[in-house]
C-alpha positions as CSV (number, residue, x, y, z in Angstrom):
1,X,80.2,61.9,29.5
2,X,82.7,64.2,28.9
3,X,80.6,67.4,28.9
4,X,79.3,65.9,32.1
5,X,82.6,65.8,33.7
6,X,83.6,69.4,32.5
7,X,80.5,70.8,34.3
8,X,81.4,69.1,37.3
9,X,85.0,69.8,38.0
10,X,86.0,72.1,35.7
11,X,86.4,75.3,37.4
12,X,85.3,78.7,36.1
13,X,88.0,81.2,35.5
14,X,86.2,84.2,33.7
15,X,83.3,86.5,34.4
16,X,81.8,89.2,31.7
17,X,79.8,91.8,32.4
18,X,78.2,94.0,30.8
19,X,77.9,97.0,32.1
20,X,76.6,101.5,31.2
21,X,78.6,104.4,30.7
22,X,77.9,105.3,34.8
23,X,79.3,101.9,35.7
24,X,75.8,100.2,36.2
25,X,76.1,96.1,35.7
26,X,73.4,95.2,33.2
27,X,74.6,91.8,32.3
28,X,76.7,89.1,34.1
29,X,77.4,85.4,33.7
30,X,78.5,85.5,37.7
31,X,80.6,82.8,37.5
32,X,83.3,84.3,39.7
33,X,81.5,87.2,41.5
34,X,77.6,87.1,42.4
35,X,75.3,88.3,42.3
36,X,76.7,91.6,41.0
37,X,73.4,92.6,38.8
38,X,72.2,95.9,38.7
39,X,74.9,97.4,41.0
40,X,77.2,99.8,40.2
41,X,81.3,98.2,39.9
42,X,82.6,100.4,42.4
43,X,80.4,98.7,44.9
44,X,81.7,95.5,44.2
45,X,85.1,96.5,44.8
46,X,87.4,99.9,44.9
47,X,89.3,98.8,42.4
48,X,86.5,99.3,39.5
49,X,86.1,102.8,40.6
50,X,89.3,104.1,38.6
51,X,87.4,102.4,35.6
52,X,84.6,104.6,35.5
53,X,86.1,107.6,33.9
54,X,87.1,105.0,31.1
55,X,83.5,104.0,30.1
56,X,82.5,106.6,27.6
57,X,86.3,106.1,25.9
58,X,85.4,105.1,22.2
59,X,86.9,101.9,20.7
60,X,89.7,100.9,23.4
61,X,91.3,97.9,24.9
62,X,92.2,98.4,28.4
63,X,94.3,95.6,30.8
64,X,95.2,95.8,34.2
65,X,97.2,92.6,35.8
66,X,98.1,90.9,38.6
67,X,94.6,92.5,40.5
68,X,93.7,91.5,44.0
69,X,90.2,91.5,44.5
70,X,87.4,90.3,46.6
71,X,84.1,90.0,47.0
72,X,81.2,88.1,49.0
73,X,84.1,85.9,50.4
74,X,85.9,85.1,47.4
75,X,89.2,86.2,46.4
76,X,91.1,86.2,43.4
77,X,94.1,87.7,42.0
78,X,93.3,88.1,38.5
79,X,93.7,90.5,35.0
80,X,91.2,92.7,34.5
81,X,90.5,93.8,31.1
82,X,87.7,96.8,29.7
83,X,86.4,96.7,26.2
84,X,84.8,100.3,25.1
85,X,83.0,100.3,22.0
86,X,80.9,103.2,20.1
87,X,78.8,105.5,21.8
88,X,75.7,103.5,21.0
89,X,77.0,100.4,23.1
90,X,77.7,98.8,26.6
91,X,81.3,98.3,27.6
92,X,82.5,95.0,27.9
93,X,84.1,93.8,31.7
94,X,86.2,90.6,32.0
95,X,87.5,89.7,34.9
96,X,90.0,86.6,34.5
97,X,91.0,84.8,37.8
98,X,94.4,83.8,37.1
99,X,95.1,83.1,41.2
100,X,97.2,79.6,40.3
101,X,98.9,81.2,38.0
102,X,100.3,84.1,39.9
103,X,100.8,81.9,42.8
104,X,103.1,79.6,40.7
105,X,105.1,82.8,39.7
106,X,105.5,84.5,42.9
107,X,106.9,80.8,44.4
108,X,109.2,80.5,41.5
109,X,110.2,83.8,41.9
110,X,110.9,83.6,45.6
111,X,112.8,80.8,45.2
112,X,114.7,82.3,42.3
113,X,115.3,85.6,44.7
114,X,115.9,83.0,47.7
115,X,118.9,81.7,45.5
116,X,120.3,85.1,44.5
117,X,120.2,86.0,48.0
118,X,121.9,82.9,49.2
119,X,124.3,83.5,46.8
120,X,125.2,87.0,47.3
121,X,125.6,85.7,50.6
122,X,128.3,83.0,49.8
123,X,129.9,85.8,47.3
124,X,129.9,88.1,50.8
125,X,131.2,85.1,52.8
126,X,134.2,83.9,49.9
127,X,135.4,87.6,50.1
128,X,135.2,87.7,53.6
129,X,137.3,84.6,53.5
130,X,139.7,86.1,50.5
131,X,140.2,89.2,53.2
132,X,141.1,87.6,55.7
133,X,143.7,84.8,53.9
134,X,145.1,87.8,52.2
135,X,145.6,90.0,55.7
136,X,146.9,86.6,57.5
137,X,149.7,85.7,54.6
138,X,150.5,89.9,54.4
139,X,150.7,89.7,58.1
140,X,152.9,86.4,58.0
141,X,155.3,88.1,54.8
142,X,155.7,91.5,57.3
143,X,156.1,89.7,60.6
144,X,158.5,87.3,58.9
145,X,160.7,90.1,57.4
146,X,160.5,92.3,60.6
147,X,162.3,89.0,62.2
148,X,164.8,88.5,59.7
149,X,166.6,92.0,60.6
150,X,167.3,91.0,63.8
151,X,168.0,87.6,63.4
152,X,170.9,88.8,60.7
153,X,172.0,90.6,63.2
154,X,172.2,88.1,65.8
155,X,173.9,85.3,63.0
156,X,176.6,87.8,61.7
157,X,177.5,88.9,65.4
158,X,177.6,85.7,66.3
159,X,180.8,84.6,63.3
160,X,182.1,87.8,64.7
161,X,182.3,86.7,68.1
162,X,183.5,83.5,67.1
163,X,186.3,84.8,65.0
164,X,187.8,86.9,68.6
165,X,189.1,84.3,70.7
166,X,187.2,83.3,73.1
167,X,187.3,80.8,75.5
168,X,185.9,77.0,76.3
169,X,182.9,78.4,78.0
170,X,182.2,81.6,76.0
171,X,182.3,79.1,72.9
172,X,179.7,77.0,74.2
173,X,177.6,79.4,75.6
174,X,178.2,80.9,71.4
175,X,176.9,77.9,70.0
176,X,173.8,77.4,72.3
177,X,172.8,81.3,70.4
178,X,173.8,79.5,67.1
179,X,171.4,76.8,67.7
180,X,169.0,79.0,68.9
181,X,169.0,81.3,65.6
182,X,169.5,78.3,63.4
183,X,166.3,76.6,64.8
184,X,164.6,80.2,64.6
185,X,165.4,81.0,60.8
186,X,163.8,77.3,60.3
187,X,160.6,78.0,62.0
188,X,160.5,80.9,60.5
189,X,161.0,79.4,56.8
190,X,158.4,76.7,57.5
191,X,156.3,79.2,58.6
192,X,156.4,81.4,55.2
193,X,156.7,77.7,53.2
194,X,153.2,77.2,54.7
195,X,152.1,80.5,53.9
196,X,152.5,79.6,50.2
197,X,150.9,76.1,50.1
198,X,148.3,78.1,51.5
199,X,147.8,80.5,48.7
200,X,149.1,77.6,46.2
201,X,152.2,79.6,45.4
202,X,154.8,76.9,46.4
203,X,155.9,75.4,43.6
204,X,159.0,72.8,42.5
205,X,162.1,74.3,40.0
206,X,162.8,71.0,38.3
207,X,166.6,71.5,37.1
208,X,169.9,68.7,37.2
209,X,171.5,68.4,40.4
210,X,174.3,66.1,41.9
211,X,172.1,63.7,44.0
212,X,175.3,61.7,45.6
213,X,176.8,65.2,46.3
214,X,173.2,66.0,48.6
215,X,173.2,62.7,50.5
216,X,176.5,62.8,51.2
217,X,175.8,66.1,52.3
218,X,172.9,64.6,54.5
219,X,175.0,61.8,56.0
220,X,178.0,64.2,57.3
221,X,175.0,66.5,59.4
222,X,173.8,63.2,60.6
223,X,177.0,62.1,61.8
224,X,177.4,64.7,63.7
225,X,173.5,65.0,64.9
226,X,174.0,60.9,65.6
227,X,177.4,62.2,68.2
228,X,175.7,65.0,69.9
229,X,173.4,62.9,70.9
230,X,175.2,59.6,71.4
231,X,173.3,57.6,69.3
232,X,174.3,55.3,66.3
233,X,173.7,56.4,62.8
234,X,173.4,53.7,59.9
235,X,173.1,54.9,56.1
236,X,172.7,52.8,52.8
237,X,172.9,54.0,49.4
238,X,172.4,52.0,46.4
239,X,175.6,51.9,44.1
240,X,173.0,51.7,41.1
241,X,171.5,55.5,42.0
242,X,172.1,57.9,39.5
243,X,174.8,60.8,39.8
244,X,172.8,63.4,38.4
245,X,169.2,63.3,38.4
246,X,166.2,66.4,37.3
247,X,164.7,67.0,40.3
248,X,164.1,70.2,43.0
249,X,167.1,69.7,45.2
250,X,166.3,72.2,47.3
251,X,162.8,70.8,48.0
252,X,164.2,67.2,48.3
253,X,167.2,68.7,51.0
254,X,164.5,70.1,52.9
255,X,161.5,67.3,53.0
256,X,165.0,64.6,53.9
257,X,165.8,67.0,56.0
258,X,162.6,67.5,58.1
259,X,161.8,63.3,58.4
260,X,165.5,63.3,59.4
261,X,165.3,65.8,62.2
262,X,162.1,64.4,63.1
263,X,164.2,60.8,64.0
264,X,166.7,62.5,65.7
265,X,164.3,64.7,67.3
266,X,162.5,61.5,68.8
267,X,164.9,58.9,69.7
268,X,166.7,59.5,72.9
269,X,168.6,56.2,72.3
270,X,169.5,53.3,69.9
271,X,169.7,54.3,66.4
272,X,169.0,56.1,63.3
273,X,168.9,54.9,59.6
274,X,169.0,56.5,56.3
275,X,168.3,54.0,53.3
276,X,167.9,55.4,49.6
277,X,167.8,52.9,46.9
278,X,166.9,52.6,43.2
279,X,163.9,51.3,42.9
280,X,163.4,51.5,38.8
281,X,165.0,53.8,35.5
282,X,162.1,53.6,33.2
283,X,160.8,56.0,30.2
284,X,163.6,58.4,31.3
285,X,162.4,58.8,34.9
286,X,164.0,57.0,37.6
287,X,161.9,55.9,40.9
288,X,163.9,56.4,44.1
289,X,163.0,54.8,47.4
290,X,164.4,56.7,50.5
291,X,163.3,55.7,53.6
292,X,164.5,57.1,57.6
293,X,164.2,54.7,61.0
294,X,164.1,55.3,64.0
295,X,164.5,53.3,67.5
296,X,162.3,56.3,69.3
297,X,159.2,57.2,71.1
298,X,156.7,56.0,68.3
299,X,153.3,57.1,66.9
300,X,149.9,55.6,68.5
301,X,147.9,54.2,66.1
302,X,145.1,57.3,66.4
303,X,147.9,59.7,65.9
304,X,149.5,58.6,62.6
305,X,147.1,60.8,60.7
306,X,147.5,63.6,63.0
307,X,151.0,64.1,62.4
308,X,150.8,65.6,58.9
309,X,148.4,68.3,60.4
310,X,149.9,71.9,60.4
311,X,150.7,73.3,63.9
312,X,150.3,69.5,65.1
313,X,152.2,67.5,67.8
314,X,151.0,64.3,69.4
315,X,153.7,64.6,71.8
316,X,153.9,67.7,73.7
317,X,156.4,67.5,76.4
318,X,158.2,70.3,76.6
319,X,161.6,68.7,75.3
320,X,160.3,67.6,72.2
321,X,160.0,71.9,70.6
322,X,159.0,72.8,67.3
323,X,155.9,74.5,65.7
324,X,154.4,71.3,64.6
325,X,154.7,72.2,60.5
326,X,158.0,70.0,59.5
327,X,155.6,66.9,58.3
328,X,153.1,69.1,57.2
329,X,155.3,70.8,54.6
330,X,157.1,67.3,53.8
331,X,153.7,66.1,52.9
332,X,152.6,68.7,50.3
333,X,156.2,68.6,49.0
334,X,156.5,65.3,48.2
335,X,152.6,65.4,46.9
336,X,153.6,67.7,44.1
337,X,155.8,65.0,42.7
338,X,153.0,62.7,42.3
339,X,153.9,60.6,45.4
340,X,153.0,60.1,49.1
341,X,154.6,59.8,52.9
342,X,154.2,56.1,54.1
343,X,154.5,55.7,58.2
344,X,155.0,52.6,59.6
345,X,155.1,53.1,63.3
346,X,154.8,50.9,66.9
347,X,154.4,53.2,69.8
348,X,156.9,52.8,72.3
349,X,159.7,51.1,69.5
350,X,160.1,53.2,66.4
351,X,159.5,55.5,63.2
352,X,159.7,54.0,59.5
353,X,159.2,57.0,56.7
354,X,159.6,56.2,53.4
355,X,158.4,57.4,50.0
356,X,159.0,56.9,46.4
357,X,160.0,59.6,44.2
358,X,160.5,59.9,40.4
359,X,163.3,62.0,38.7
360,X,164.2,63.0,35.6
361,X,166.8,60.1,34.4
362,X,169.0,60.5,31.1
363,X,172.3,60.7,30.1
364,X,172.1,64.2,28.6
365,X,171.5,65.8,31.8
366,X,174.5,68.0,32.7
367,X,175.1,70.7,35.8
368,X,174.4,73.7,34.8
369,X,178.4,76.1,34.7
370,X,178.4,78.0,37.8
371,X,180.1,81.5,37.6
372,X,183.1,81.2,40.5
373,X,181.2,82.5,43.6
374,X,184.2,82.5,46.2
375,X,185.4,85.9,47.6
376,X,189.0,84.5,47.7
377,X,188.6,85.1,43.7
378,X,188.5,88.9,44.0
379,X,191.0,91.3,43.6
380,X,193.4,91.5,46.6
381,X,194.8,94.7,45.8
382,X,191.4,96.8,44.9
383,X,188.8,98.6,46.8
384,X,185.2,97.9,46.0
385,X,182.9,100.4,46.7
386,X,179.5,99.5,47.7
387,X,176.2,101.5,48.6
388,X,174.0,100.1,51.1
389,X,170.4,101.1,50.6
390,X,169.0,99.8,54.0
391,X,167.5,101.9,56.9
392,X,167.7,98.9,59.4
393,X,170.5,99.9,61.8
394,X,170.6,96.1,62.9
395,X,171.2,95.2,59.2
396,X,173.3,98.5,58.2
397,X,175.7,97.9,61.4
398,X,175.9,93.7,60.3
399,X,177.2,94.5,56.7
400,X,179.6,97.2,57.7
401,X,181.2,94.5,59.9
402,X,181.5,91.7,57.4
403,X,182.6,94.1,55.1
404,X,185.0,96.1,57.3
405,X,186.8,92.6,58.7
406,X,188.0,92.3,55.3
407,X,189.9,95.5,54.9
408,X,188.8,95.9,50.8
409,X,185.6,98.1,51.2
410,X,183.7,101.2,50.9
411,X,180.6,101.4,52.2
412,X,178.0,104.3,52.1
413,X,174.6,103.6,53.7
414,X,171.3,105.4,52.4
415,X,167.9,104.5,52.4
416,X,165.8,107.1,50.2
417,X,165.4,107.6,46.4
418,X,166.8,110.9,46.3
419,X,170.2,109.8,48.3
420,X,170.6,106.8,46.0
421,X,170.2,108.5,42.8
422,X,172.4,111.8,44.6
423,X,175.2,108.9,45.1
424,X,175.0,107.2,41.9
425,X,175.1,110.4,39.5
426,X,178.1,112.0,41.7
427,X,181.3,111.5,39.2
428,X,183.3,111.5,42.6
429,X,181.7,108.2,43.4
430,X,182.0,105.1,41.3
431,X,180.3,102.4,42.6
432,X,181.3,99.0,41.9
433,X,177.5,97.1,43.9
434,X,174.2,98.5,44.8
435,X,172.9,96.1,47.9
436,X,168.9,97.3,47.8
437,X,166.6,96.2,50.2
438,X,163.3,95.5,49.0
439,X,161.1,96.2,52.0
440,X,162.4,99.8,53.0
441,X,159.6,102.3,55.2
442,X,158.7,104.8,52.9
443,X,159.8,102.9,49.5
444,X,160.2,100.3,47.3
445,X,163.8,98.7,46.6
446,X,162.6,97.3,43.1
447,X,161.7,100.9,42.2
448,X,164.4,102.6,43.3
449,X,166.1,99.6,41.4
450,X,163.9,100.8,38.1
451,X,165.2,104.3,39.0
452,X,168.9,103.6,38.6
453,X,168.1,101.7,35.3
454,X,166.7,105.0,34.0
455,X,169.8,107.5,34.7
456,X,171.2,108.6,31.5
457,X,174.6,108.0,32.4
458,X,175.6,103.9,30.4
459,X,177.8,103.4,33.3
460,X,175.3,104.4,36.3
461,X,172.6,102.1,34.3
462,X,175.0,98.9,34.3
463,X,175.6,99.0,38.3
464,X,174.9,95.6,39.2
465,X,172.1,95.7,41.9
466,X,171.7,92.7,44.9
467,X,168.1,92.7,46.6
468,X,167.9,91.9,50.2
469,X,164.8,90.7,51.2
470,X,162.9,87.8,52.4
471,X,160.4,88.1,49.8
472,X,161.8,85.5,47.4
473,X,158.3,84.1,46.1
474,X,158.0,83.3,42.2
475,X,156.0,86.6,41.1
476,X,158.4,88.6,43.9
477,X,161.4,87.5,42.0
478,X,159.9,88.3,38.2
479,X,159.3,91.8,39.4
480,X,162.7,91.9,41.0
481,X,164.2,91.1,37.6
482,X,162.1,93.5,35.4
483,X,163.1,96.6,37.8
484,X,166.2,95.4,36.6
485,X,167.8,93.7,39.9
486,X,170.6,91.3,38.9
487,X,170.2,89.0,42.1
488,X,168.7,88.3,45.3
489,X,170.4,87.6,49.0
490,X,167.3,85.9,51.1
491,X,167.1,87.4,54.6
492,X,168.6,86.4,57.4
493,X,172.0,86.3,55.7
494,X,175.9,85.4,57.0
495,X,179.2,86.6,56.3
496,X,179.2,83.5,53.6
497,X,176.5,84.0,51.7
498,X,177.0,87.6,51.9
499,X,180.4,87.6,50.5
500,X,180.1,84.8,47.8
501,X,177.0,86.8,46.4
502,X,178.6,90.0,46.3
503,X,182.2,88.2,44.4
504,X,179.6,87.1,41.5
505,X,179.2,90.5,40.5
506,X,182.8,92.5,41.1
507,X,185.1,92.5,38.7
């Protein structure tokens, strides 16, 4: 039965012929190609013409693959192979169909070049991507530090102004431009902030801190936010808080901050309320509740999601300004401590925002000793001399006036390598401060910075040098420091932090 089913279905796959030295079939089973007898192969197809010049080879083995041919309607893809012998007998001719099996291949193969292709092309597009993340955060870094000229400018005219008497309505019309640059620089650092979520650079600096010191920091500004705009302003903070806690204060200042600004921003009457409380001290971490109220506009129930979205505002009446990123920031802040932003909002009554955070909690943890930063601790009867490598005229003009209103400066103002090191190495000059700015048009500050550390002079290498910049991202700062830069004064600066920096590092 078996051998009756084989001659039924199974399917022939190879022919031999025999055939003369001129190419002449004698002998065929004609199982693939028939009838073929007595005709010469290069009638049955082209293909066997390049064999004839084989035939009278002695003694060989010759294979061809992956051959199309056809003949009397049938068409195969097969490996053709040619056995020569002596000269006293007939070549051998086999002709294997092996169609399936090159079918099978050339599939797989498409599908494996189908893959490679698709993947090149997600390689092409993830580049592509990379480009154009890296142009938009380069562009954001540039555009932001073009900004941050001016807007020094504007804040250190603006103490200036304030410092020369004016009058009732000169004042006010003064503190509208505060306000103005004040909510600018914030945009502004949101703006860079979300440019480093983006890239996954934004991280927290867990160090002590005073956290009664910060909220009662917080509470004064939102007394006087509450007054401006005659609303009431209720605060509660556990007695059982810790004093000083391991946390990012910085981070922590700025995500209170934003949901702060965000109640007061909102509520055009009745109230706001600040609540932090101890939730837990457990396995030296301490869980901290803080929540912030409000009696304002509200949050409809389809737009509580949308709020955390970057460049996002529900409400967009034209009182109500802002670039829509406060939230957004707040979000991914208080994500990195493990923790989420809970809303609890009626639309048309009020804002509840509260989350939990946890902070390092033991008894051991101490402020770190801070080096006297007040100018009133320098020298009253010296004169510092200080070189100013900057070739903004808006920034060179603001740090001769905060330096000249306080009568104990000299200040020379130069913005390429060759007048720096020129300065430095004169013996007629002996300067006490190098302020470098980092971004300057034809050079770097940190290498002009690595410059200085190479002079051969001891007292020329040990000049302590201030960066100015608005560069201040983790990897920015570790390459700040190797090209041997003592410390850094963000961009857009005041009189204040100008000073207080500067009386660090003059003896």
């Amino acid at each position: 039965m078996l051998q009756a089913y084989k001659e039924k279905h199974a399917k022939a796959v190879i022919q031999y012929s025999i055939i003369d030295f001129n190419g002449i079939v004698l002998e065929s089973d004609n199982v693939l190609f028939s009838p073929i007898e007595t005709k010469n192969i290069a009638d049955v197809h082209p293909f066997f013409e390049s064999l004839i010049p084989l035939l009278t080879v002695e003694n060989e083995t010759f294979t061809f693959s992956c051959i199309h041919l056809e003949y009397n309607n049938c068409k195969i893809t097969s490996d053709v192979i040619l056995q020569t012998f002596n000269s006293k007998k007939s070549p051998l001719l086999i002709i294997h169909d092996l169609t399936t099996h090159y079918n099978n291949y050339q599939t797989t193969a498409q599908v494996r070049n189908e893959s490679v292709i698709h993947s090149q092309i997600l390689e092409l597009k993830n580049d592509y991507l990379k480009e154009k993340e890296e142009f938009k955060n380069a562009f954001i870094a540039n555009f932001s530090h073009e900004l941050r000229d001016p807007l020094t400018g504007i804040i250190t005219f603006s103490d200036i102004l304030e410092q020369s008497g004016l009058n009732h309505q000169q004042l006010d019309y003064l503190n509208v431009l505060k306000s103005s640059s004040s909510f600018l620089k914030d945009m502004i650092d949101d703006i860079l902030d979300l440019s480093k979520i983006e890239v996954g650079k934004l991280d927290l600096v867990i160090d002590p801190f005073n956290l009664h010191a910060l909220l009662d920091d917080l509470k004064l500004n939102c007394i006087v936010k509450a007054k401006q705009k005659g609303l009431t302003f209720h605060y509660n903070f556990d007695e059982k808080l810790p004093k000083i806690v391991g946390g990012d204060a910085l981070r922590l200042r700025q995500v209170l901050t934003n949901l702060i600004n965000n109640a007061f921003k909102f509520t055009n009457e009745g109230s706001v309320t600040f609540n932090v409380s101890l939730n837990q001290i457990r396995a030296q971490k301490a869980s901290i509740h803080f929540e912030v109220i409000d009696t304002g506009i509200g949050i409809k129930e389809e737009d509580v999601d949308r709020i955390f979205n970057s460049f996002t505002q529900v409400n967009n009446e034209d009182s109500y300004k802002g670039a829509g990123l406060g939230l957004s920031i707040s979000k991914y802040l208080v994500e990195l401590t493990k923790s989420k932003i809970t809303v609890d909002s009626t639309y048309g009554e009020g804002s509840k925002f509260s989350t939990n955070i946890n902070f390092r909690a033991t008894p051991s943890l101490k402020l770190p000793r801070q080096k006297p930063a007040s100018f009133s601790n320098i020298k009253k009867d010296k004169k510092y001399n200080i070189l100013l490598v900057e070739d903004s005229e808006i920034t060179q003009l603001s740090v001769l006036k905060i330096l000249a209103s306080k009568g104990q400066f000299f200040l020379d103002i130069v913005f390429t390598p060759e007048d720096v090191i020129s300065k430095i190495t004169n013996f007629d000059n002996e300067f006490d401060l190098v302020l470098m700015d980092i971004k300057l048009k034809e050079n770097s500050g940190d290498e002009i910075a690595q410059l200085i550390r190479k002079l051969p002079e001891k007292q020329h290498r040990r000049i302590p040098i201030i960066a100015l910049t608005a560069k201040v991202f983790k990897e920015d700062l570790k390459r700040y420091k190797k090209a041997g830069i003592n410390d850094v004064i963000k961009k857009p600066f005041n009189e204040a932090s100008l000073l207080e920096k500067m009386a660090m590092y003059l003896k």
